[in-house]
PDB file with one MODEL, atoms N, CA, C and O in Angstrom:
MODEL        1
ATOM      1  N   UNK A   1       0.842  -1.175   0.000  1.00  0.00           N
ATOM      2  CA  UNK A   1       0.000   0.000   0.000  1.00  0.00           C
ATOM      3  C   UNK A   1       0.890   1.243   0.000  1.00  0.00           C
ATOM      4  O   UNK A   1       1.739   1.490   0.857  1.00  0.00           O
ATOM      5  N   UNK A   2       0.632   1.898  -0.928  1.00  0.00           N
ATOM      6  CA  UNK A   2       1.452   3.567  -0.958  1.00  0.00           C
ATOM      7  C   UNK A   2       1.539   4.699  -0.081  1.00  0.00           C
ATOM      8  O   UNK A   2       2.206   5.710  -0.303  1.00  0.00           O
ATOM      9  N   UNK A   3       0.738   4.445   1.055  1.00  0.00           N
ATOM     10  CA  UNK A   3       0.740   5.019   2.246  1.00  0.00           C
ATOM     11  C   UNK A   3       0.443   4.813   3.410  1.00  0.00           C
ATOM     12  O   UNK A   3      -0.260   5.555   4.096  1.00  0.00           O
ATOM     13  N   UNK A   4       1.196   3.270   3.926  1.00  0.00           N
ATOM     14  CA  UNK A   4       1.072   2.076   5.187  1.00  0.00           C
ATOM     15  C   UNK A   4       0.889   0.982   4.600  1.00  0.00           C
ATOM     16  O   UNK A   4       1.091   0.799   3.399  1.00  0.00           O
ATOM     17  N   UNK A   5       0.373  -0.081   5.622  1.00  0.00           N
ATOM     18  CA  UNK A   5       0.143  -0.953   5.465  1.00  0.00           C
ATOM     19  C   UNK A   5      -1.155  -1.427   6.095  1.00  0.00           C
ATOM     20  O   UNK A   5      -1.732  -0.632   6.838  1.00  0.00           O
ATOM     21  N   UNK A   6      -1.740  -2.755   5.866  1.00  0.00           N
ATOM     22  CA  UNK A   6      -2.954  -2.901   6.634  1.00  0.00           C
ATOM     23  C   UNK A   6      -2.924  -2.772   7.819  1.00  0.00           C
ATOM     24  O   UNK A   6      -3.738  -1.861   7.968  1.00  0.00           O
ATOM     25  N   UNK A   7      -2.688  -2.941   8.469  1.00  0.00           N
ATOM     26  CA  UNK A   7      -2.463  -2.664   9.850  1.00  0.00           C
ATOM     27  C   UNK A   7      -2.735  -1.320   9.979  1.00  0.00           C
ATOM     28  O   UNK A   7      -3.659  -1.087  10.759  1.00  0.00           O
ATOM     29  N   UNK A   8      -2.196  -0.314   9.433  1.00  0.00           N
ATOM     30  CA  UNK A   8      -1.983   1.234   9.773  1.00  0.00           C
ATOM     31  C   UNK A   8      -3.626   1.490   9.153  1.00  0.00           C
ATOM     32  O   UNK A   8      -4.456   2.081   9.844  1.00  0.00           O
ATOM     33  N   UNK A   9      -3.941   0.985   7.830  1.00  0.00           N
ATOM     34  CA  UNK A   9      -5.590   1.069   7.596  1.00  0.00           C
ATOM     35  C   UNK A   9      -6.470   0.503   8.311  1.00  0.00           C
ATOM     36  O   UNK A   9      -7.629   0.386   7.915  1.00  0.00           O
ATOM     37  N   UNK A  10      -6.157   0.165   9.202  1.00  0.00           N
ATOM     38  CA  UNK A  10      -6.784  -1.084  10.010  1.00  0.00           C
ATOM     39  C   UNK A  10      -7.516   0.023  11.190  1.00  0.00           C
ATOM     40  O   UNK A  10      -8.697   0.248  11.454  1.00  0.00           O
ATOM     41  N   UNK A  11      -6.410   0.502  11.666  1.00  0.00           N
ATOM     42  CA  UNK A  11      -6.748   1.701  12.831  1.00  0.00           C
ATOM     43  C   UNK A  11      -7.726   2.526  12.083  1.00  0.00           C
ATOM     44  O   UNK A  11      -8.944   2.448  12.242  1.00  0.00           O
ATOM     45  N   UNK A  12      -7.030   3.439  11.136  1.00  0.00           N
ATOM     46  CA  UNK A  12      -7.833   4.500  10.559  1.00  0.00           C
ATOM     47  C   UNK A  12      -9.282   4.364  10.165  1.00  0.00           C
ATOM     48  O   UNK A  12     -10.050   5.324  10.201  1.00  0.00           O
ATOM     49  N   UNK A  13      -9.743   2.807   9.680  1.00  0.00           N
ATOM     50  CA  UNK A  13     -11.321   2.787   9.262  1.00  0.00           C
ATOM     51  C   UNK A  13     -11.726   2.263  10.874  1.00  0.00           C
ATOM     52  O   UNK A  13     -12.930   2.297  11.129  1.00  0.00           O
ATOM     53  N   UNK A  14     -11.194   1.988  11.502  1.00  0.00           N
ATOM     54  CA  UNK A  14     -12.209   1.150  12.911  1.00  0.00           C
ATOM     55  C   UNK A  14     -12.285   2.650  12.926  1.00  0.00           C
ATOM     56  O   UNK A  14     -13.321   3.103  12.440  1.00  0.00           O
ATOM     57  N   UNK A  15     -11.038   3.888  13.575  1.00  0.00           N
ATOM     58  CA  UNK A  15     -11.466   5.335  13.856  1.00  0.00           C
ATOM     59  C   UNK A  15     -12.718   5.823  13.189  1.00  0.00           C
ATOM     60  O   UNK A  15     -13.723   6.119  13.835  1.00  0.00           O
ATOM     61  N   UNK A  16     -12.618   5.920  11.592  1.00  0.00           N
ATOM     62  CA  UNK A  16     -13.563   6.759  11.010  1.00  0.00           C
ATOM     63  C   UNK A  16     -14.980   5.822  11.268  1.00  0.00           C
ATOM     64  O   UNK A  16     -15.984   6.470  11.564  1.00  0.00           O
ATOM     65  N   UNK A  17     -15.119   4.223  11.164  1.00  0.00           N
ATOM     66  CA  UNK A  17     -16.189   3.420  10.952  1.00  0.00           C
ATOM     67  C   UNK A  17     -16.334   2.782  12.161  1.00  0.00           C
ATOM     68  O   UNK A  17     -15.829   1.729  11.772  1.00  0.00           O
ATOM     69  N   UNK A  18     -16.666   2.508  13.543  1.00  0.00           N
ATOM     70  CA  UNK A  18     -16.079   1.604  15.232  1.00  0.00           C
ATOM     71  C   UNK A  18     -17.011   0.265  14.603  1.00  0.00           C
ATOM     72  O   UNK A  18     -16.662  -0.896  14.816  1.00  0.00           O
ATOM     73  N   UNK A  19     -17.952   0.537  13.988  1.00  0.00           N
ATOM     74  CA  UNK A  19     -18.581  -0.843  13.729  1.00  0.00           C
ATOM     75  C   UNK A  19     -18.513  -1.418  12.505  1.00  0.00           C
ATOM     76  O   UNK A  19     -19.495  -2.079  12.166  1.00  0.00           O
ATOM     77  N   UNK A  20     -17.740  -1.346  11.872  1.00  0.00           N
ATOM     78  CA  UNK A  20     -17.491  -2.103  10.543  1.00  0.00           C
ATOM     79  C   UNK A  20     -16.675  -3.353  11.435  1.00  0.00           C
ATOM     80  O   UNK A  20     -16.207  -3.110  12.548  1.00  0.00           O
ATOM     81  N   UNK A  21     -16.589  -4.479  10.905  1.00  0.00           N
ATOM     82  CA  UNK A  21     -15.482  -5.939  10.847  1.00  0.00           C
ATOM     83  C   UNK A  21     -14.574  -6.344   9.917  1.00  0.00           C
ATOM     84  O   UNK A  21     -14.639  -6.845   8.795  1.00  0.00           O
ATOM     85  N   UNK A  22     -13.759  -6.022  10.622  1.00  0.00           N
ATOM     86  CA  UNK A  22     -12.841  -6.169   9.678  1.00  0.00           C
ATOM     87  C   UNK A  22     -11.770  -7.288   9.847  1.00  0.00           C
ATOM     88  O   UNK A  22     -11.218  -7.507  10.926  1.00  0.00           O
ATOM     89  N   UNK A  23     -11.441  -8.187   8.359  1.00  0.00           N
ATOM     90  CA  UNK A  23     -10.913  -9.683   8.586  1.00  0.00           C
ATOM     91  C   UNK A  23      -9.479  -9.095   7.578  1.00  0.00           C
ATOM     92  O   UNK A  23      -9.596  -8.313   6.635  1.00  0.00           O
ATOM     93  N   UNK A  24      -8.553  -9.518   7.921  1.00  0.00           N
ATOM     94  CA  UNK A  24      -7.627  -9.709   7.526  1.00  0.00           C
ATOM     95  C   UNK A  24      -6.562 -10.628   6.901  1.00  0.00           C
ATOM     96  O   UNK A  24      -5.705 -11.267   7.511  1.00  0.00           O
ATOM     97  N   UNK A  25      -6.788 -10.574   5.467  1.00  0.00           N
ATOM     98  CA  UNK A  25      -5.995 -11.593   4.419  1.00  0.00           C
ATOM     99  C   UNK A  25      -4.782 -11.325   4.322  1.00  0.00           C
ATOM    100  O   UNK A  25      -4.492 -10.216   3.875  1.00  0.00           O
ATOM    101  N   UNK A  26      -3.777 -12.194   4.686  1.00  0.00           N
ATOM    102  CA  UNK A  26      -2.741 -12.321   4.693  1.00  0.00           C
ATOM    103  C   UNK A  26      -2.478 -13.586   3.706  1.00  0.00           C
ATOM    104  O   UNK A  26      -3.240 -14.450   3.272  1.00  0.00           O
ATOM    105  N   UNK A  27      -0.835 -13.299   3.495  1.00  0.00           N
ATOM    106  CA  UNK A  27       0.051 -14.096   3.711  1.00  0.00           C
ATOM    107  C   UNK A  27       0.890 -14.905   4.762  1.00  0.00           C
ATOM    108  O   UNK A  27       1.186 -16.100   4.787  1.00  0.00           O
ATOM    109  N   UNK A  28       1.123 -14.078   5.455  1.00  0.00           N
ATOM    110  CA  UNK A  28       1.614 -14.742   6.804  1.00  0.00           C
ATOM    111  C   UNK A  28       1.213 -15.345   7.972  1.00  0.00           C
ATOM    112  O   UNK A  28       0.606 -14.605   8.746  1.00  0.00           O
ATOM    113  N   UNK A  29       1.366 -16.356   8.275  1.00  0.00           N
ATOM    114  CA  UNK A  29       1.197 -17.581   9.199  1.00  0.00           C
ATOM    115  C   UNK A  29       2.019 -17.087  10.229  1.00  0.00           C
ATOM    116  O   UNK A  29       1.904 -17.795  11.229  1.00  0.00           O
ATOM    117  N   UNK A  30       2.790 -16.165  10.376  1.00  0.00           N
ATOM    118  CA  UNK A  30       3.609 -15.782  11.711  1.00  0.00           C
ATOM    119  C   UNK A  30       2.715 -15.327  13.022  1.00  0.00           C
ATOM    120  O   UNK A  30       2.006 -14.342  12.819  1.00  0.00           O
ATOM    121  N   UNK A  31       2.643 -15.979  14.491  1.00  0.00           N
ATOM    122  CA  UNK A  31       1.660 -15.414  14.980  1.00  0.00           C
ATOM    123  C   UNK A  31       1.708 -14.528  15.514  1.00  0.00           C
ATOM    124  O   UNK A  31       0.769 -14.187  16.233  1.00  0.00           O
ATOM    125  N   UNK A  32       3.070 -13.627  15.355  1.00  0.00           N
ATOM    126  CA  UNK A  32       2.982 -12.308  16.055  1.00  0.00           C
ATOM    127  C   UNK A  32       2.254 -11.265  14.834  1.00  0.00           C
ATOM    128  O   UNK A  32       2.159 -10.079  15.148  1.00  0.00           O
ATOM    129  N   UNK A  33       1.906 -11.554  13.895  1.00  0.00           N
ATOM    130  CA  UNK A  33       1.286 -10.729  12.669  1.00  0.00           C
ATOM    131  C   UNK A  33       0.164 -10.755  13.325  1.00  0.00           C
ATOM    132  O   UNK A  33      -0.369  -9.735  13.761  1.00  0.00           O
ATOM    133  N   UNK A  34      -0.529 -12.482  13.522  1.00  0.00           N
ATOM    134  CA  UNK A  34      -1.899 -12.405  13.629  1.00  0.00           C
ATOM    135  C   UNK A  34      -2.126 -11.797  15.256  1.00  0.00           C
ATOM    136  O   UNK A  34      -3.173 -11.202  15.509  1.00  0.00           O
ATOM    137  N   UNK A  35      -1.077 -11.990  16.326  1.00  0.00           N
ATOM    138  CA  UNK A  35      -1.291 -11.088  17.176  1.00  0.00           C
ATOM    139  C   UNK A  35      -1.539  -9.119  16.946  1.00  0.00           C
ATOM    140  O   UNK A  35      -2.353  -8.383  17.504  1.00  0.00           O
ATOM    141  N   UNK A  36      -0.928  -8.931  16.357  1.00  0.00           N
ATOM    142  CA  UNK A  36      -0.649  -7.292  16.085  1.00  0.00           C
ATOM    143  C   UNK A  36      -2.477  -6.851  15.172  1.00  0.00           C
ATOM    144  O   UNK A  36      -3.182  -5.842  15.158  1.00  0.00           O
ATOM    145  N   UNK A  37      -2.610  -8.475  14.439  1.00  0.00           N
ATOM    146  CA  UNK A  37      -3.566  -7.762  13.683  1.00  0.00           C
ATOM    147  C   UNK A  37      -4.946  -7.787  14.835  1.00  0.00           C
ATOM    148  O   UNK A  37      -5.819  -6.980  14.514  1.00  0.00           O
ATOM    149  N   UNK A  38      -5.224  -8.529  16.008  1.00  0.00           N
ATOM    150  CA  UNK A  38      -6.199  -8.719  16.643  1.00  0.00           C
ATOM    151  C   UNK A  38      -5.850  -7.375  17.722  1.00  0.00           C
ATOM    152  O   UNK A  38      -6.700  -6.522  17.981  1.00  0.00           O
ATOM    153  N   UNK A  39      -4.632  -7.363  18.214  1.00  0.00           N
ATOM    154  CA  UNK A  39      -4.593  -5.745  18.894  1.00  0.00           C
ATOM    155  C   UNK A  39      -5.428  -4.380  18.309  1.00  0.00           C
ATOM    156  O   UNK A  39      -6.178  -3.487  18.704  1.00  0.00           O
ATOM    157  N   UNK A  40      -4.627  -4.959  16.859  1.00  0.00           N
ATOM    158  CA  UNK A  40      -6.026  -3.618  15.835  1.00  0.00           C
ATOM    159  C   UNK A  40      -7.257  -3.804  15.765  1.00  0.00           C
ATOM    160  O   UNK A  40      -7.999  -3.255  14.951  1.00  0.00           O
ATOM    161  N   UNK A  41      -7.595  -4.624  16.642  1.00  0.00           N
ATOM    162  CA  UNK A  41      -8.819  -4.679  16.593  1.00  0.00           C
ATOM    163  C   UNK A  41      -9.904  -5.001  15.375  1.00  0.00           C
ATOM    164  O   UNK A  41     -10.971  -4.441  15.124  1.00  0.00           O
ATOM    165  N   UNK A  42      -9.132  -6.287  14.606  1.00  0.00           N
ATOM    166  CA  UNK A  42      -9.662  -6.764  13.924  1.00  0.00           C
ATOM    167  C   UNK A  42     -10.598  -8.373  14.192  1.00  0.00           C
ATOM    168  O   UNK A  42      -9.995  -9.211  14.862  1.00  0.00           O
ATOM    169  N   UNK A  43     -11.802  -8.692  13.750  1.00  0.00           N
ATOM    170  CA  UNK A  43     -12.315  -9.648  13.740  1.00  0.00           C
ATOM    171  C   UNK A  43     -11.909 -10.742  13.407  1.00  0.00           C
ATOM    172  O   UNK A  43     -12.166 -11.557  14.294  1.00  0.00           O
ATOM    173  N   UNK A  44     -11.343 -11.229  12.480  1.00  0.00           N
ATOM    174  CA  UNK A  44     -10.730 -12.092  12.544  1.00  0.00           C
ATOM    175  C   UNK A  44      -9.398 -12.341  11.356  1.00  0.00           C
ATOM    176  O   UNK A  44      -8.807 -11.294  11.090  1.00  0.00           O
ATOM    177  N   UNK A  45      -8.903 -13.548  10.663  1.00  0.00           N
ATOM    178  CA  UNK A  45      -7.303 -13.507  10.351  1.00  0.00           C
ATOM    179  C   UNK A  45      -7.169 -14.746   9.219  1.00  0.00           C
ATOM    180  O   UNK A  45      -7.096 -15.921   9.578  1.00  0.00           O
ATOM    181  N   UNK A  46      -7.153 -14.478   8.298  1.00  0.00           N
ATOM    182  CA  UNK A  46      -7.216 -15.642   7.046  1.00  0.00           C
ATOM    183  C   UNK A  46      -6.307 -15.370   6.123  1.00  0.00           C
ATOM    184  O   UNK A  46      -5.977 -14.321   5.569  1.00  0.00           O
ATOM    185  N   UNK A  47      -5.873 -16.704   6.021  1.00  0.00           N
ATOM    186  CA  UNK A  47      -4.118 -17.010   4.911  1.00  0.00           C
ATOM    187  C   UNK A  47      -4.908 -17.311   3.101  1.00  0.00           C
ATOM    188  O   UNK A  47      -5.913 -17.911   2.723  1.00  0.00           O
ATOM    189  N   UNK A  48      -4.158 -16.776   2.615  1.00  0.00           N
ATOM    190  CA  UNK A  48      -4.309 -16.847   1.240  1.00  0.00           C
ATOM    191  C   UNK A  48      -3.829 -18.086   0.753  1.00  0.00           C
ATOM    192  O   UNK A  48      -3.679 -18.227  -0.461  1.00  0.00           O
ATOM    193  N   UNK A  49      -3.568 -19.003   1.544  1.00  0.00           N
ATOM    194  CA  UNK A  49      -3.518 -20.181   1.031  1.00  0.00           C
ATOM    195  C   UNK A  49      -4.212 -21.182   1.649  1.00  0.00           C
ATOM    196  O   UNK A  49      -3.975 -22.390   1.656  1.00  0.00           O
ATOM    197  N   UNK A  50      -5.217 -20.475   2.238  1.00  0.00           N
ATOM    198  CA  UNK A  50      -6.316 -22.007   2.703  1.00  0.00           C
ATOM    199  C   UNK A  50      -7.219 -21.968   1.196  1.00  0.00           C
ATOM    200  O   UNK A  50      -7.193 -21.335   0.140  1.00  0.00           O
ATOM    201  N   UNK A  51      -8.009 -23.059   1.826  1.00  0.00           N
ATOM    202  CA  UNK A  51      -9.262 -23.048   0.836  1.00  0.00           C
ATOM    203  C   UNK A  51     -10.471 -22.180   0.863  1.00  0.00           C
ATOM    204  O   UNK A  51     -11.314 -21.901   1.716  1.00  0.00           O
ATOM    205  N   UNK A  52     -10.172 -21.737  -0.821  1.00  0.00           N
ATOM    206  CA  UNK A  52     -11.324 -20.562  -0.633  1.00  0.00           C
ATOM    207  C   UNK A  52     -12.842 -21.404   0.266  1.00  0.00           C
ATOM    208  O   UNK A  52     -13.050 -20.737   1.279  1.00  0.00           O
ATOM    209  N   UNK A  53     -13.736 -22.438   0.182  1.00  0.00           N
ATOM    210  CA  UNK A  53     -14.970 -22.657   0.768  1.00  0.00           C
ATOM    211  C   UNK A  53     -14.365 -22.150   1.916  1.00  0.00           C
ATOM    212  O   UNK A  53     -14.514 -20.929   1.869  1.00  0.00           O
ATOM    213  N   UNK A  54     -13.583 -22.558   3.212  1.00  0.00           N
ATOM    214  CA  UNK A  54     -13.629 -22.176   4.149  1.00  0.00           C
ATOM    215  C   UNK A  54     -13.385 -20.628   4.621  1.00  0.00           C
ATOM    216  O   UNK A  54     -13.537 -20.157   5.748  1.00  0.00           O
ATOM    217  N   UNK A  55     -12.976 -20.002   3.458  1.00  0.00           N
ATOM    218  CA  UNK A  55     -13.466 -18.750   3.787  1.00  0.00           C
ATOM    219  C   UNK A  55     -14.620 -17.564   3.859  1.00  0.00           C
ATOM    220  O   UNK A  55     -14.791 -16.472   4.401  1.00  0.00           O
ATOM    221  N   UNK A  56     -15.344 -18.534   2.913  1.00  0.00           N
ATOM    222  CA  UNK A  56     -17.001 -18.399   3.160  1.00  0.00           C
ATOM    223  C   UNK A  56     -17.611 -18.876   4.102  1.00  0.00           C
ATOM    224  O   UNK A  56     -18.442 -17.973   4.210  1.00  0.00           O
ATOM    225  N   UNK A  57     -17.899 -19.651   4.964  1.00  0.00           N
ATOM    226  CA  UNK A  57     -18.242 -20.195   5.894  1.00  0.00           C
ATOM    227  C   UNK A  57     -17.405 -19.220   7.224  1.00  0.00           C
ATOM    228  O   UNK A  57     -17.966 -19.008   8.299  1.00  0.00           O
ATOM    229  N   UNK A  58     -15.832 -18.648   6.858  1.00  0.00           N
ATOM    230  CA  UNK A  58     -15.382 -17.998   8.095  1.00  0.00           C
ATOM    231  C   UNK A  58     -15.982 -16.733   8.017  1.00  0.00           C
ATOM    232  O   UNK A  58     -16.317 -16.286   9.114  1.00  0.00           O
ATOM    233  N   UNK A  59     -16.230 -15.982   6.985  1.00  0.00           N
ATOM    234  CA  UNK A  59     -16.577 -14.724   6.591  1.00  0.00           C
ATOM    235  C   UNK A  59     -18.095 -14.574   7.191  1.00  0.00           C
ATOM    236  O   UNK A  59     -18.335 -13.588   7.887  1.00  0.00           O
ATOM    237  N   UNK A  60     -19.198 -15.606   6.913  1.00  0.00           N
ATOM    238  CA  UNK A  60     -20.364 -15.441   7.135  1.00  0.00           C
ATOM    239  C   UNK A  60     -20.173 -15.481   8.493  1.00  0.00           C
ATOM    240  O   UNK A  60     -20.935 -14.651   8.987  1.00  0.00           O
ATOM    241  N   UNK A  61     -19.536 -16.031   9.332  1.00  0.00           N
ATOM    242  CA  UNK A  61     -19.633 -16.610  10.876  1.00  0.00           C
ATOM    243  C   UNK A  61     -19.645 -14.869  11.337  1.00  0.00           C
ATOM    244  O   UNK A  61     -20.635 -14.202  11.636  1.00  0.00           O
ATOM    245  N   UNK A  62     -18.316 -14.459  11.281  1.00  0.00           N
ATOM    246  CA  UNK A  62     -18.116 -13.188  11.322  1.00  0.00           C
ATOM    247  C   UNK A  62     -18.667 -12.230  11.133  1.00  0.00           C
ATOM    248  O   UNK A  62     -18.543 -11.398  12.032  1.00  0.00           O
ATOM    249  N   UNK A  63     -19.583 -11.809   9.860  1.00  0.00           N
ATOM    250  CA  UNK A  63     -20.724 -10.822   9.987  1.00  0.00           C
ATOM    251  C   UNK A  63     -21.501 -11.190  11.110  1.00  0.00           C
ATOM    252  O   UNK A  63     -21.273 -10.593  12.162  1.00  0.00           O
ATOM    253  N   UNK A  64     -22.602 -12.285  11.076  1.00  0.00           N
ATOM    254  CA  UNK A  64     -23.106 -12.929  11.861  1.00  0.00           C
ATOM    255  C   UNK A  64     -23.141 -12.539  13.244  1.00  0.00           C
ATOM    256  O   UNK A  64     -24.133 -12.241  13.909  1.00  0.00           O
ATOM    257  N   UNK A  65     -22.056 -12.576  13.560  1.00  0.00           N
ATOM    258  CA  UNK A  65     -21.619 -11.782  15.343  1.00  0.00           C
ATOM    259  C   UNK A  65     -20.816 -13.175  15.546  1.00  0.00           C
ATOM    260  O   UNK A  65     -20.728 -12.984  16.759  1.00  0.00           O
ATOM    261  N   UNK A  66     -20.294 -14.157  15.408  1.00  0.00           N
ATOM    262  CA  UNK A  66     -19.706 -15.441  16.204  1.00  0.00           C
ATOM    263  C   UNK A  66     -18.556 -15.189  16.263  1.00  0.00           C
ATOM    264  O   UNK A  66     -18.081 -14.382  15.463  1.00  0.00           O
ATOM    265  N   UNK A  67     -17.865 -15.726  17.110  1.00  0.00           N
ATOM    266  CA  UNK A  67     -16.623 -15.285  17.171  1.00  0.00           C
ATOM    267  C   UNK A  67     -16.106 -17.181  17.485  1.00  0.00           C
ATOM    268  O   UNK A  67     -16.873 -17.778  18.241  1.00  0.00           O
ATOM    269  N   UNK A  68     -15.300 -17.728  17.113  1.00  0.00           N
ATOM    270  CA  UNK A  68     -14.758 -19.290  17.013  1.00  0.00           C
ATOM    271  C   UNK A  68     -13.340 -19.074  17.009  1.00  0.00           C
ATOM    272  O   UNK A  68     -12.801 -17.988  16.795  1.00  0.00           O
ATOM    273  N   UNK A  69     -12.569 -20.521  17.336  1.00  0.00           N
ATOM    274  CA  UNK A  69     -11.622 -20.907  16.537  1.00  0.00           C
ATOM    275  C   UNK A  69     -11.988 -21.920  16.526  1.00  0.00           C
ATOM    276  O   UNK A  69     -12.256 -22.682  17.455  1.00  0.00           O
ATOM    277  N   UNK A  70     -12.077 -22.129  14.672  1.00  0.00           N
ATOM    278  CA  UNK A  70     -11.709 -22.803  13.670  1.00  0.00           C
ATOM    279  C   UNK A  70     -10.347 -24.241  13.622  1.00  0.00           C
ATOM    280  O   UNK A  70      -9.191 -24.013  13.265  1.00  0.00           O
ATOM    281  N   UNK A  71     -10.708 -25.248  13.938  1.00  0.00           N
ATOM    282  CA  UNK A  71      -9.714 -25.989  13.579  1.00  0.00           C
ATOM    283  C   UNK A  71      -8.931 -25.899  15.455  1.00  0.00           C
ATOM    284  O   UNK A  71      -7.867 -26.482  15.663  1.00  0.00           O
ATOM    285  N   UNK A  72      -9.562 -25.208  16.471  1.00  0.00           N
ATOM    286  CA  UNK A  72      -8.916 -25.525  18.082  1.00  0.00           C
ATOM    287  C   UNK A  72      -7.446 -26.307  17.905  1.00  0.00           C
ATOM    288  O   UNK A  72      -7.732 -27.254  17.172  1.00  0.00           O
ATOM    289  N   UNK A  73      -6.153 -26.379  18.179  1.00  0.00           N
ATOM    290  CA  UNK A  73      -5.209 -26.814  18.703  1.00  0.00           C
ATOM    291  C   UNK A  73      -4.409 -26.772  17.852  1.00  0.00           C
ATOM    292  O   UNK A  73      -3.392 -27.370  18.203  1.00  0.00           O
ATOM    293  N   UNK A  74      -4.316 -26.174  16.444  1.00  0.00           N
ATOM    294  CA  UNK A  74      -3.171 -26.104  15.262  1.00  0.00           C
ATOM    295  C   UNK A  74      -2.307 -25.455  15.613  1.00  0.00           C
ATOM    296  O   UNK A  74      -2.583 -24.845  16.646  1.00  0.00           O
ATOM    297  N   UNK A  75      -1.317 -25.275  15.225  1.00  0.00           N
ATOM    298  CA  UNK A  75      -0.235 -24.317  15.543  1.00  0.00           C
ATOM    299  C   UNK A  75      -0.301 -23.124  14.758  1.00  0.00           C
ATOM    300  O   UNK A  75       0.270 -22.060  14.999  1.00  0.00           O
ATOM    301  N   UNK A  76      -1.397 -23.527  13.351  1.00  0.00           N
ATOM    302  CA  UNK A  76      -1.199 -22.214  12.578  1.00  0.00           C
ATOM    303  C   UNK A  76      -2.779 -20.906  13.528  1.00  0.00           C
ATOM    304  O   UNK A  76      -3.842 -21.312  13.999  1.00  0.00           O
ATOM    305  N   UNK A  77      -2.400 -19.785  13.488  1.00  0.00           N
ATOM    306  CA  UNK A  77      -3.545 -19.039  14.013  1.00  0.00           C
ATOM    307  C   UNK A  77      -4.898 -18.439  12.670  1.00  0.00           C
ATOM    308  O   UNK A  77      -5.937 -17.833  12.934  1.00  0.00           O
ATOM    309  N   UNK A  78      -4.583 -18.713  11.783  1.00  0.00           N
ATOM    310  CA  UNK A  78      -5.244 -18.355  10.961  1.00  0.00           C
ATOM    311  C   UNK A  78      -6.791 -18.775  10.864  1.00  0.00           C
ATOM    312  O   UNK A  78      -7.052 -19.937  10.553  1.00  0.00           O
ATOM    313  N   UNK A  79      -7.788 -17.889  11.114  1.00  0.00           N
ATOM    314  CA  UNK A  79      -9.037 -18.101  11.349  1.00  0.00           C
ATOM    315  C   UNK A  79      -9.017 -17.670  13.005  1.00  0.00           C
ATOM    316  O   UNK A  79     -10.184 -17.397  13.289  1.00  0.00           O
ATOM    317  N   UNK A  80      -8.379 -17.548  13.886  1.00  0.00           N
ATOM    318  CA  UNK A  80      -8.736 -17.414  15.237  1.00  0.00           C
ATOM    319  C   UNK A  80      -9.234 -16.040  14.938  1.00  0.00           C
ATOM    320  O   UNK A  80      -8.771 -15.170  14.200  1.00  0.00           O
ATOM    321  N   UNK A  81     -10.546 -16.070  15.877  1.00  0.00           N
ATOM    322  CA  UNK A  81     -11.288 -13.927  15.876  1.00  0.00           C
ATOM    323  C   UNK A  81     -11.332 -13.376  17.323  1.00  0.00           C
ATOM    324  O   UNK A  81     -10.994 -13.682  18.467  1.00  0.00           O
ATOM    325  N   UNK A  82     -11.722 -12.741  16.874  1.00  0.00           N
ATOM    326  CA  UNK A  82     -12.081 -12.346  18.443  1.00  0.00           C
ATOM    327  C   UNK A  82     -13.507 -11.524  18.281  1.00  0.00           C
ATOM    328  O   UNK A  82     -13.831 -10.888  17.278  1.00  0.00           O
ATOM    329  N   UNK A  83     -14.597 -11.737  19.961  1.00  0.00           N
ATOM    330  CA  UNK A  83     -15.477 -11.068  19.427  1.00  0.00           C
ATOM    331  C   UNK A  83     -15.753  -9.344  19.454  1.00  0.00           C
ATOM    332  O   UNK A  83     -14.734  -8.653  19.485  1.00  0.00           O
ATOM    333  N   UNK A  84     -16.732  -8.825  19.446  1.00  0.00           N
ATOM    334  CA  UNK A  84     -16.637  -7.448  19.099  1.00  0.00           C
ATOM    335  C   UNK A  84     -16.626  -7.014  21.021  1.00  0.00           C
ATOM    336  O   UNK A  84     -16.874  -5.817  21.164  1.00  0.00           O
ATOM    337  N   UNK A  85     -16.429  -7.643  22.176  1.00  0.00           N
ATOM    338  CA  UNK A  85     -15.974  -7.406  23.394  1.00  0.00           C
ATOM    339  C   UNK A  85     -14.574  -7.276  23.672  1.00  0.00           C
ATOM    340  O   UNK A  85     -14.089  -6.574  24.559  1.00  0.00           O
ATOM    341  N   UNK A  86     -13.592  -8.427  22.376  1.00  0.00           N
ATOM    342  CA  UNK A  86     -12.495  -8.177  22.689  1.00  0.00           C
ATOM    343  C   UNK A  86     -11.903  -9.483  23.301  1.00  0.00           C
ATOM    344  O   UNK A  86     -10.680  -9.580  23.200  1.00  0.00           O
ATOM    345  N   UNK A  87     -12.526 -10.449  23.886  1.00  0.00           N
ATOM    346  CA  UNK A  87     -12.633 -12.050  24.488  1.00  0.00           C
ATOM    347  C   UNK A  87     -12.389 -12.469  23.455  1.00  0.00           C
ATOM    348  O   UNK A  87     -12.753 -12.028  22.364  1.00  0.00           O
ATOM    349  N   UNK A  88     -11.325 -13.957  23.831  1.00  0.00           N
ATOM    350  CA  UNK A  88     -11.373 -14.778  23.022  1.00  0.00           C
ATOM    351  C   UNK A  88     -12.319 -16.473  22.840  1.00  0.00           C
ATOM    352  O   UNK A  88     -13.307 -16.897  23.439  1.00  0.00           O
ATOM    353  N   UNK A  89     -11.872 -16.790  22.271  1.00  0.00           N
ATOM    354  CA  UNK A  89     -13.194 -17.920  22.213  1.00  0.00           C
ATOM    355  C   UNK A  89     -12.492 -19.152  21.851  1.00  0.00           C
ATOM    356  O   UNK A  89     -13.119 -20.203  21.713  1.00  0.00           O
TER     357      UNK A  89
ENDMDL
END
């Protein structure tokens, strides 16, 4: 992005929008990313290399209001959310 990165847009629309949800597509499986991205107060955290169905099924959960993890005990964090309290699940 030509002026930040998601993360830095991440802040700026929760500021301008507090109730929009916002999920974050990545590349990276590192979990201090997907930590930094749930500090921003994002809903939840999906790798560009799962399978697209399960990102329909994660996406709908998420409007929805649910907050899950997906797949409990993996090492990868991708799909963990959090809900709009901030708790994890």
């Amino acid at each position: 992005m030509p002026d930040g990165d998601g993360l830095e847009a991440t802040v700026k629309i929760k500021f301008a929008i507090p109730h929009i949800k916002i999920i974050i597509l990545s590349v990276s499986d590192n979990v201090q990313d997907f930590f930094e991205a749930i500090k921003r107060s994002t809903q939840g955290y999906l790798l560009k290399n799962m399978e697209p169905e399960y990102w329909l099924d994660y996406i709908v959960s998420i409007v929805q209001g649910n907050s899950h993890i997906p797949g409990a005990g993996s090492q990868n964090p991708a799909g963990i959310c959090r809900s709009e309290a901030g708790s994890y699940r």
